[in-house]
C-alpha positions as CSV (number, residue, x, y, z in Angstrom):
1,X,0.0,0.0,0.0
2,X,1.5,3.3,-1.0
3,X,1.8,5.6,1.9
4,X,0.0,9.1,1.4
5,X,1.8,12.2,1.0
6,X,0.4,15.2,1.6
7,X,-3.0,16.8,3.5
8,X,-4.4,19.8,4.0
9,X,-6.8,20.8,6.7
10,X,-9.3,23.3,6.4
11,X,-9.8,25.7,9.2
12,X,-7.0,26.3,12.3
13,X,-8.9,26.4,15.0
14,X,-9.2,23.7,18.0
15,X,-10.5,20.8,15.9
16,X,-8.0,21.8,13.1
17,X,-4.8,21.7,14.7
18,X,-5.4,18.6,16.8
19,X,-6.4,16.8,13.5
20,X,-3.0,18.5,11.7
21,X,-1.5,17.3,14.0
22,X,-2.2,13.6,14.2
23,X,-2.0,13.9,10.5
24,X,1.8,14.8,11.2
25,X,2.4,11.4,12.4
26,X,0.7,9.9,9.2
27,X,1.5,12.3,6.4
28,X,4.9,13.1,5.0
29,X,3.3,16.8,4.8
30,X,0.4,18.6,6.3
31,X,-0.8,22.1,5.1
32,X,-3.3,23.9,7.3
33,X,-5.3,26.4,5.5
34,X,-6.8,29.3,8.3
35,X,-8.9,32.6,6.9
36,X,-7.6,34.8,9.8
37,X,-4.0,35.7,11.1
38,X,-3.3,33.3,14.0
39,X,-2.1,35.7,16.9
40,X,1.0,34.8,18.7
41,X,-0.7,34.4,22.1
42,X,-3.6,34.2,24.1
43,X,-5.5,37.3,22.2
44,X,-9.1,36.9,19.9
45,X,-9.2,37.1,16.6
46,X,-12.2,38.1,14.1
47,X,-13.1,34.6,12.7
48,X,-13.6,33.3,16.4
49,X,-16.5,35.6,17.9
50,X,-18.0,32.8,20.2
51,X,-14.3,32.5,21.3
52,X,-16.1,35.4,23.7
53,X,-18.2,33.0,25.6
54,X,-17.5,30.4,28.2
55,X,-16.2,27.2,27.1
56,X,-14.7,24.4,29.6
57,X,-12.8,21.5,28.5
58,X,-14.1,18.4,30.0
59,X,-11.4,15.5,31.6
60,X,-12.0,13.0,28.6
61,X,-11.0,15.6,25.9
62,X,-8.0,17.1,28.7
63,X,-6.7,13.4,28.9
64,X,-6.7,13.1,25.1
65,X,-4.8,16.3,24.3
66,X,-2.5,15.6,26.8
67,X,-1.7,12.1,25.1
68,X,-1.6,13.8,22.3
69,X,0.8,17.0,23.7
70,X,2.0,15.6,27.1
71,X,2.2,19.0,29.3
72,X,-0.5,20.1,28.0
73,X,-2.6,20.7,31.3
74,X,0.4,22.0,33.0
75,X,0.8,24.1,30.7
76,X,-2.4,25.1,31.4
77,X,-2.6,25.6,34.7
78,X,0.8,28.0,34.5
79,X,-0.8,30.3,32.6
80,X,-3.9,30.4,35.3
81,X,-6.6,28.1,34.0
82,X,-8.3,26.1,36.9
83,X,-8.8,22.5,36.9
84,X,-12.4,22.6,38.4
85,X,-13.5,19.2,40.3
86,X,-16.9,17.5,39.6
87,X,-19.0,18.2,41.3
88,X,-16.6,19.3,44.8
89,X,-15.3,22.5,43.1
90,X,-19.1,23.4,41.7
91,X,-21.9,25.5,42.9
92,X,-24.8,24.2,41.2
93,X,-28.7,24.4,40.8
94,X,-30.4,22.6,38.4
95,X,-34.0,21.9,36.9
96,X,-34.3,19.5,40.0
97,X,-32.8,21.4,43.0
98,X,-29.2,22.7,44.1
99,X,-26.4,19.6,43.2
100,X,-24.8,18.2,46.2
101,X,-21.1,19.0,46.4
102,X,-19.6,15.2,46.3
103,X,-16.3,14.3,46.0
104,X,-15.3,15.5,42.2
105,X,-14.4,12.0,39.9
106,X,-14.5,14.0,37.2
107,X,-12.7,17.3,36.2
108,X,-13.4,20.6,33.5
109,X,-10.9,23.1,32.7
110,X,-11.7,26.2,32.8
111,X,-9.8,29.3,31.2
112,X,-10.4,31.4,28.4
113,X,-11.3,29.7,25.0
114,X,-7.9,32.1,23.5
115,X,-5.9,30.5,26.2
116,X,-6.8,27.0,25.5
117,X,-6.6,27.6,21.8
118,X,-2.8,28.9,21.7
119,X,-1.3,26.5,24.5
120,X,-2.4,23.6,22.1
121,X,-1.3,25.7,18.7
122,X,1.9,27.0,20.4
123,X,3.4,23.6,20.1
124,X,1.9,22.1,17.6
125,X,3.5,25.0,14.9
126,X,6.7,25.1,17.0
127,X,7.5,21.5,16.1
128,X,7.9,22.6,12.4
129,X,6.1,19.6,10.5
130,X,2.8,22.0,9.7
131,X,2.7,24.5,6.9
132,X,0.3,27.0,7.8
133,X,-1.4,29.5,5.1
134,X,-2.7,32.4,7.1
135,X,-5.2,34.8,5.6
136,X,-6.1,32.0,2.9
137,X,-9.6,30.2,2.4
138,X,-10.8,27.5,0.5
139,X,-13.1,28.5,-2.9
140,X,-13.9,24.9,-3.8
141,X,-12.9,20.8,-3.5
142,X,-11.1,19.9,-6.8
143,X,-12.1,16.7,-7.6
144,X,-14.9,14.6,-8.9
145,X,-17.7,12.4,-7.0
146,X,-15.8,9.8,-6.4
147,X,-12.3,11.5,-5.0
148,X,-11.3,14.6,-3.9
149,X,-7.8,15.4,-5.1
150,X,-7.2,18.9,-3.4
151,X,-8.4,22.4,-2.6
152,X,-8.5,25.7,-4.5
153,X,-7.3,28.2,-2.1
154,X,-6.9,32.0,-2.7
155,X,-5.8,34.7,-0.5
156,X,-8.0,37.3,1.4
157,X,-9.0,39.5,0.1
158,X,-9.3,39.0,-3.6
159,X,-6.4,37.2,-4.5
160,X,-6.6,34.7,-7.0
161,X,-7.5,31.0,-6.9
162,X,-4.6,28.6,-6.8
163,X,-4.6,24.9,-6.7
164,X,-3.3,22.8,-3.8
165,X,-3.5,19.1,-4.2
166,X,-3.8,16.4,-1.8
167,X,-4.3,13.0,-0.8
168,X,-6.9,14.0,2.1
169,X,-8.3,17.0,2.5
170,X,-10.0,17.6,6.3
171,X,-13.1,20.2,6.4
172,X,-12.3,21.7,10.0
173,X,-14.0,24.8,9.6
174,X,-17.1,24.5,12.1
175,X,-20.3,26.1,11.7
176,X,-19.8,28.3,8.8
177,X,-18.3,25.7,6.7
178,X,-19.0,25.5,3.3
179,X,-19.7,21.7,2.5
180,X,-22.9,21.4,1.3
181,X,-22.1,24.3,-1.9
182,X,-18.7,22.6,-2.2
183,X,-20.2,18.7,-2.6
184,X,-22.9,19.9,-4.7
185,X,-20.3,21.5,-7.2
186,X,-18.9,17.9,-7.3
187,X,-21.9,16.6,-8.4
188,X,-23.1,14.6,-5.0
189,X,-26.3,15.6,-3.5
190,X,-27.0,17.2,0.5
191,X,-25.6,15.1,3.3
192,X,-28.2,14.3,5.6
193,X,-28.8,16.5,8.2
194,X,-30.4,16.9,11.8
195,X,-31.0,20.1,13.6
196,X,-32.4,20.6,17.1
197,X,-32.7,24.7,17.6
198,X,-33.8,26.0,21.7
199,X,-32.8,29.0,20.2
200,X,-29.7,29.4,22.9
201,X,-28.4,32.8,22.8
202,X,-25.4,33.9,24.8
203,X,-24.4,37.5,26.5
204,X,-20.9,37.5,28.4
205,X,-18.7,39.9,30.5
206,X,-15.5,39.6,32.1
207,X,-15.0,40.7,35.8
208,X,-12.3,41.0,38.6
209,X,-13.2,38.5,41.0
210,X,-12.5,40.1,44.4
211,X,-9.5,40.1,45.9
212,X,-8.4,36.9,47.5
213,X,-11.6,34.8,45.7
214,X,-9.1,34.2,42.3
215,X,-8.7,30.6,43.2
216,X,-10.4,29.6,46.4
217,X,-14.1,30.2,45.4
218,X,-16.5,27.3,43.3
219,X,-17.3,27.8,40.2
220,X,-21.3,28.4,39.9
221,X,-24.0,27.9,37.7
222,X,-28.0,28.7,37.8
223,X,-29.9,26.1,35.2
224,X,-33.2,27.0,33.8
225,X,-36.0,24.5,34.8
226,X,-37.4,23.3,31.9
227,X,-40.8,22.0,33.7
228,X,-42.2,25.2,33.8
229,X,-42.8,25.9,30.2
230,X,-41.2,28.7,30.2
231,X,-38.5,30.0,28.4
232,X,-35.2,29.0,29.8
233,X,-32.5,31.2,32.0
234,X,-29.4,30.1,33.0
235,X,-26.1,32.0,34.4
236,X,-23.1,30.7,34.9
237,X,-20.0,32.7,37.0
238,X,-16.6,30.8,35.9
239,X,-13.1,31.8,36.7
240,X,-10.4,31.7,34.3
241,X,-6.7,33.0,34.3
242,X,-5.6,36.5,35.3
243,X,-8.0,36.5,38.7
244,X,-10.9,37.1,36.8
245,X,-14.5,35.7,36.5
246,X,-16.2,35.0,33.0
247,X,-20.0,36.3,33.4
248,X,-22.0,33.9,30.8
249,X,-26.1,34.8,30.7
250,X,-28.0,32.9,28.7
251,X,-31.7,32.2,27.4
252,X,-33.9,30.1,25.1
253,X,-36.5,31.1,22.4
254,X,-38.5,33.8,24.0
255,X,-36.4,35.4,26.5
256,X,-35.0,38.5,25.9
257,X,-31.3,37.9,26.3
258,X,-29.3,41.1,27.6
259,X,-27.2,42.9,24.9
260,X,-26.3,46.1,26.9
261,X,-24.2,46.8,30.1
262,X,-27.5,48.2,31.6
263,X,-30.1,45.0,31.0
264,X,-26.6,42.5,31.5
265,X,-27.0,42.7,35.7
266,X,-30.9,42.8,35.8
267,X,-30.9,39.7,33.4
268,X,-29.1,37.8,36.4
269,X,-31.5,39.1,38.9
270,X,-34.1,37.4,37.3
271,X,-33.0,33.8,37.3
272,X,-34.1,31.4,39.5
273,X,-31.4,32.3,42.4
274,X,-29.5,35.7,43.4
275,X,-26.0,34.4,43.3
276,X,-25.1,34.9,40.3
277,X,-26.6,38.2,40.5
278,X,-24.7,38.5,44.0
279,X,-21.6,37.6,42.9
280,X,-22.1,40.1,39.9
281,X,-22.0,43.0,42.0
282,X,-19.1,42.4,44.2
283,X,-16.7,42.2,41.3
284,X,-15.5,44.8,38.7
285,X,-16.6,44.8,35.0
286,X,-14.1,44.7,33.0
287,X,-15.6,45.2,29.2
288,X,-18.5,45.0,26.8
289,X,-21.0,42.8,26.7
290,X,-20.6,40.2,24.0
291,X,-23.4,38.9,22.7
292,X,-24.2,35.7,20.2
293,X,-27.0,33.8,19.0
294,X,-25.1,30.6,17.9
295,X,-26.1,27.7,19.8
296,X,-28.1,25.1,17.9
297,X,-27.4,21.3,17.4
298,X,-26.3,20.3,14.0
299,X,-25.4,17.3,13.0
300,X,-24.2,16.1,9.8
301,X,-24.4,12.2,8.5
302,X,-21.9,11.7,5.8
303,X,-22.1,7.9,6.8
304,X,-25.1,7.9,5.3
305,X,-24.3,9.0,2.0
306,X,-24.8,6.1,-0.9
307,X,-21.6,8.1,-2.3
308,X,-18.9,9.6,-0.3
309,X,-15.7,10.6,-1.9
310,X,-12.3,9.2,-1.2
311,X,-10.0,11.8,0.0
312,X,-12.5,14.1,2.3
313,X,-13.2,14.1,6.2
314,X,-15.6,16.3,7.8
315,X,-14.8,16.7,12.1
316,X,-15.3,19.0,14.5
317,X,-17.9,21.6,14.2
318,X,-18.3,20.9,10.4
319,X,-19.6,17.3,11.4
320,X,-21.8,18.4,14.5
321,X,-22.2,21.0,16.5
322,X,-23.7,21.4,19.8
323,X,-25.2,23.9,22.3
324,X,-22.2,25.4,24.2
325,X,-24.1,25.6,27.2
326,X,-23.4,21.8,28.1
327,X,-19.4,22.2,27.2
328,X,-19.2,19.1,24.8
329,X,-18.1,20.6,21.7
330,X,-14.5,20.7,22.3
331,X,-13.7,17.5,24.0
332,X,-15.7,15.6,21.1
333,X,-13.0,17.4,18.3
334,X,-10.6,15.9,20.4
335,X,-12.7,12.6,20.6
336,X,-12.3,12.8,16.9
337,X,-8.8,13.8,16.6
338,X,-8.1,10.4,18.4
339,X,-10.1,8.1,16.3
340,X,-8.5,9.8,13.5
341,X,-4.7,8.8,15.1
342,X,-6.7,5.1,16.2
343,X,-7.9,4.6,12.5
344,X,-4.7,5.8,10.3
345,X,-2.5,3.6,13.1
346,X,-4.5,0.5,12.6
347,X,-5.3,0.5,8.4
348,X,-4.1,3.6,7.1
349,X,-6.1,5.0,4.5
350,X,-6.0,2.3,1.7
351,X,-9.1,1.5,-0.5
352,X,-12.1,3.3,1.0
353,X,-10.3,4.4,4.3
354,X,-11.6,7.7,4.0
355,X,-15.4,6.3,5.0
356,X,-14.3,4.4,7.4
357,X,-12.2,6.9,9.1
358,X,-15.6,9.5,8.6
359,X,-17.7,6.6,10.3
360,X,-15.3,6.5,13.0
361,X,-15.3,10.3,13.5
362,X,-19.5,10.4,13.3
363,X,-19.5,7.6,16.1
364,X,-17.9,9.8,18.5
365,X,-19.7,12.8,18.6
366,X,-23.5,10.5,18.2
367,X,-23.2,10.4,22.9
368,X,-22.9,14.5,23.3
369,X,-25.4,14.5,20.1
370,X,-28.3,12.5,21.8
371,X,-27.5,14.4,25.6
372,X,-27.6,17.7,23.9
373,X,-30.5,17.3,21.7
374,X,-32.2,15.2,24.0
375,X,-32.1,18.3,26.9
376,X,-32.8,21.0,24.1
377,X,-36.0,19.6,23.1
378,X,-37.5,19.8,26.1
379,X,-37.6,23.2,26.7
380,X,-40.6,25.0,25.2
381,X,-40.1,26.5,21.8
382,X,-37.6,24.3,20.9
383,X,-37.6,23.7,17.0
384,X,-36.6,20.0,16.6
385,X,-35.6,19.2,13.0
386,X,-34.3,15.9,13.7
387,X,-35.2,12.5,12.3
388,X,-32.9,10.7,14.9
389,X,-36.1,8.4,16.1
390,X,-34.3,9.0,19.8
391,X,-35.4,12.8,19.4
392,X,-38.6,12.4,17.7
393,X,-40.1,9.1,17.9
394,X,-43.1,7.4,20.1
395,X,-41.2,7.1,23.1
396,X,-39.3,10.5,23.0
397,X,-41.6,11.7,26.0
398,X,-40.6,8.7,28.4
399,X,-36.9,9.3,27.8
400,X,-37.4,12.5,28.8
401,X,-39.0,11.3,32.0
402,X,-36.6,9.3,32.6
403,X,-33.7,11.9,31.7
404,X,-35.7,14.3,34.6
405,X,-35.7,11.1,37.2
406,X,-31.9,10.2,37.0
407,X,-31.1,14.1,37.4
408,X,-33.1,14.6,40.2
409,X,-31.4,11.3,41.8
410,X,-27.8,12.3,40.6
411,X,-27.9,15.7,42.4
412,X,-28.2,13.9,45.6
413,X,-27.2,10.4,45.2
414,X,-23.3,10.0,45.2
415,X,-22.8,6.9,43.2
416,X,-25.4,7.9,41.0
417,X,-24.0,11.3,40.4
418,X,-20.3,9.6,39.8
419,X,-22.1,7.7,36.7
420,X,-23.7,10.1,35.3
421,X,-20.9,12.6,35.9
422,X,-18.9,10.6,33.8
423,X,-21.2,10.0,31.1
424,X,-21.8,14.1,31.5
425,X,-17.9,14.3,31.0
426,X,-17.8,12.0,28.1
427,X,-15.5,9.5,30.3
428,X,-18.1,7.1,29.6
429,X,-20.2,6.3,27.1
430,X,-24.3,7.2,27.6
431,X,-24.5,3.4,27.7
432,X,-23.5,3.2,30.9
433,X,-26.8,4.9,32.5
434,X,-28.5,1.4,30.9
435,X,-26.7,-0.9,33.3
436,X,-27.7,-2.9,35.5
437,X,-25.3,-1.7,38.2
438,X,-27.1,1.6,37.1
439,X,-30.3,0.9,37.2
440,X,-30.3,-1.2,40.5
441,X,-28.6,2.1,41.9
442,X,-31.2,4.7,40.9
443,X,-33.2,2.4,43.5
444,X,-30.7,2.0,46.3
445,X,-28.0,4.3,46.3
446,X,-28.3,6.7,49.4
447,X,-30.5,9.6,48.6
448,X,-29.8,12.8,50.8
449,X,-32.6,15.7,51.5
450,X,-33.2,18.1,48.9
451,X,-31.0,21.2,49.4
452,X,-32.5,24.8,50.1
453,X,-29.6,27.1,49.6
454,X,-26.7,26.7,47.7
455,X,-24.2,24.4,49.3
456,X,-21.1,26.8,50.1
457,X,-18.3,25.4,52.2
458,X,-17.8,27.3,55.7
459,X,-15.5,30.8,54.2
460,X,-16.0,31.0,50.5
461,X,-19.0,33.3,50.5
462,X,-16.9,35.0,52.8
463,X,-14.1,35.7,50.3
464,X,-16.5,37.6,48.2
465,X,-17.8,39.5,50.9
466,X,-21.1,37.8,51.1
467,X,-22.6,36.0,53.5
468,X,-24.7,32.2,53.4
469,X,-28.3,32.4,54.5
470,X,-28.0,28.7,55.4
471,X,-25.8,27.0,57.9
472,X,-21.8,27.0,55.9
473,X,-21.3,23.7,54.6
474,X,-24.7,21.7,54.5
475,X,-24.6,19.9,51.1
476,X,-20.6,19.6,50.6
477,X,-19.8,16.0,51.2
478,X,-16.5,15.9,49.7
């Protein structure tokens, strides 16, 4: 089997370098083609304007970047990202009461989505094995419907198309990629496609956490309860480096989500607790309010395609996308950048390796999928597009049911909550809440009291110069 030469990735953002990168240990060359400048640190940059918003990056997806870049989290956690426990080193209420603080079995990073992006680029380019084309995008797939040979590139703006073949050619270019145009100029009809739409949008502000609360105080967030029928409300108070606290408010289809400094604290006043809104005004704004409207599930199915051509992948946000609020996107491109590395390691490419590999990528983001659509379409409003027959099907109301009755256990049953934590974390697949260890534990693992106040340990509130309306310490169990 003749080894393949050269591939070029589309789009250099998180899902984009990790899959250059395996491709580095495959490939005798690997071209990453990226529409903005890449900046040489932690800064934004124009094509990235959800980079704004919260992200977290879950264990499973930590572990597999650090396999892939050992150093990784300490890397990390130099530059001032926190590596926040689940659920120990999290303040949480949720559709079915305030989460008890067990011991944390799993873990999220938590830092700025700038951050995370340039301590996994930094190396990756430093190594030398990439060739990255800034300020270049891709005009079409050159090919037929059988095999796509390479990419016409041309610079921005308005420079003129030039021809870059390949033996593989990865679409990494998330949400605004341009597949469906580009497959159709080749002749092959729409990949199937699912979309479950809540209508999530997103307002965010940075603060200065107070002094002293930089890396001692829980991370918090204030779910919407999706029983009432009502549009959804959530806020969310995480830190990330430079002692400061990332402010995310967000809504469903029918709220009014804040878009000016002046609406952006009474927003938080109106969710379902204060804290958030607390915790708001003992810190110091330190920006705009950013604002997007970005957060629907979309899932492409090139594995079910009677045709697919040789020579073309589709990962990360290109292949599906899912609402931010529940933190999955970024540990599934990683998911995929390892099934990638586990498919080229055990059969290359070879005849018809490219659908395989794509089968292997689509089977890895199907778990976050079904727990993301699955949660969307119960809120009210929610415009489900999907044929998946787990979304939309006969028994799509007693799933839901069941979904309510294992939170409602999880938040105060320990070895329930360490299943479904990990499940939650990717760690494990959904499977796992089908067990029989599972099942028989939804019955008899301990079940403690619901929780009136948020469960604060004995001095954090403290730290922020608030004070706990309950007795310190009632609901942390760690």
């Amino acid at each position: 089997m003749t080894r393949p030469t050269r591939a070029i990735v589309l789009g250099g953002g998180w899902a984009g370098m990790l899959t250059a990168h395996v491709l580095t240990r495959h490939m005798e060359s690997v071209t990453v083609v990226e529409r903005d400048v890449l900046p040489d640190g932690p800064r934004h940059r124009k094509g990235q304007p959800q980079a704004r918003h919260v992200h977290i990056l879950w264990s499973s997806g930590a572990r597999i970047v650090e396999d892939l870049l050992p150093g990784t989290g300490d890397r990390l956690l130099a530059a001032g990202a926190r590596s926040i426990g689940f659920h120990s080193d999290l303040v949480t209420l949720t559709a079915s009461g305030w989460q008890y603080r067990f011991p944390a079995t799993q873990f999220a990073v938590m830092c700025t989505r700038p951050l995370l992006d340039w301590v996994v680029r930094e190396p990756i380019l430093a190594a030398g094995r990439i060739e990255l084309r800034e300020r270049t995008e891709a005009v079409e797939l050159v090919g037929d419907r059988t095999r796509v040979t390479g990419v016409r590139v041309r610079e921005v703006p308005g420079g003129e198309p030039e021809l870059l073949e390949a033996d593989l050619v990865v679409d990494a270019t998330g949400r605004a990629s341009r597949l469906g145009p580009w497959l159709s100029a080749l002749g092959l009809p729409a990949v199937p496609e699912d979309v479950v739409d809540a209508g999530i949008a997103y307002a965010t502000r940075l603060y200065q956490a107070p002094e002293g609360a930089t890396t001692g105080f829980p991370a918090v967030n204030v779910a919407a309860d999706h029983l009432t029928k009502q549009p959804g409300r959530f806020g969310v108070v995480y830190p990330v480096e430079d002692g400061r606290w990332m402010v995310t408010l967000s809504c469903t289809r029918g709220a009014d989500l804040p878009t000016r400094e002046e609406d952006f604290a009474s927003f938080a006043q109106r969710l379902r607790h204060p804290i958030v809104s607390d915790l708001i005004g003992v810190a110091e704004p330190l920006g705009p309010v950013f604002g997007s409207h970005a957060g629907a599930n979309r899932r492409l199915y090139p594995e079910r395609m009677a045709e697919w051509p040789e020579g073309l992948l589709i990962t990360g946000d290109s292949l599906a996308a899912f609402n931010p609020i529940y933190g999955h996107g970024m540990s599934a491109a990683a998911r995929g950048a390892a099934a990638l590395d586990q498919e080229l390691r055990r059969a290359g490419i070879g005849s018809a390796g490219t659908r395989r590999i794509q089968r292997a990528l689509s089977e890895v983001v199907d778990d976050p999928w079904i727990m993301a659509g699955l949660k969307d379409i119960a809120y009210v409003n929610c415009r489900n597009l999907s044929k998946d027959p787990r979304l939309t099907g006969p028994d799509t109301a007693e799933r839901l049911k069941f979904s309510d009755f294992i939170s409602n256990k999880s938040i105060r049953s320990p070895q329930v909550c360490e299943i479904v934590t990990s499940v939650l974390s990717l760690d494990a697949p959904q499977t796992a809440m089908g067990s029989t260890r599972f099942l028989s534990l939804l019955m008899k693992d301990t079940s403690h009291p619901d929780l009136a106040e948020p469960p604060f340990r004995p001095g954090e509130l403290e730290l922020v110069g608030l004070t706990s309306p309950s007795p310190a310490g009632r609901g942390v169990l760690d």
